[in-house]
C-alpha positions, 0 to 999 in steps of 0.5 A, a space after each residue: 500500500 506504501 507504494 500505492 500512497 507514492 503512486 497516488 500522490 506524484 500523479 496528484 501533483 502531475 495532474 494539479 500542475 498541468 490541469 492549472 497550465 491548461 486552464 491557463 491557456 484556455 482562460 488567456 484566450 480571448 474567444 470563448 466558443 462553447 468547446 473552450 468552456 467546455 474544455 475549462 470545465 472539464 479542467 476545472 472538474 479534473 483539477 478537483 478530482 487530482 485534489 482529491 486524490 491526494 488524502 487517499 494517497 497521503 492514507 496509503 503512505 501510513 497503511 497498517 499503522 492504524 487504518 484511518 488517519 487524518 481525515 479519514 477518521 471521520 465517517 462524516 468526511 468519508 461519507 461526504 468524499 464518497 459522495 463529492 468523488 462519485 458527482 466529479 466522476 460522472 460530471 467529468 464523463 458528462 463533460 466528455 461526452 458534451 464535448 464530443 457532441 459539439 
């Protein structure tokens, strides 16, 4: 599990850095058609999935010490991650497909 927390965490990192590079480029650009929204969208929404991966792979670095930590303590915070985790997913499929249409 220790190497899936190193896993979880460098492609975290990756992802919040280029998911930032190209909503940057995308908000530079002047002409705002419906596939550049749609494609901040989905930046935005990937952005918020690679932020979320990050306590997952924070608690897999301490698996087996007692289970939980951080946040994870908390069946509130789990069950309210589960259920933001769940949304981002299916609206990060939403975008896709909208995007594919137009």
């Amino acid at each position: 599990m220790f190497w899936l927390g190193i896993i979880g965490i460098t492609e975290s990192l990756m992802g919040i850095a280029l998911n930032t590079l190209t909503l940057c480029f995308f908000i530079s650009q002047r002409n705002f058609s419906v596939s550049s929204l749609l494609f901040i969208s989905f930046n935005i929404c990937d952005l918020f999935i690679c932020t979320m991966i990050m306590p997952v792979g924070i608690s897999n670095l301490h698996y087996g010490t007692d289970g939980q930590i951080g946040w994870f303590k908390s069946q509130l915070y789990c069950v309210l991650w589960g259920m933001t985790w769940s949304i981002s997913i299916r609206m990060s499929i939403y975008i896709m497909a909208s995007l594919s249409i137009s």
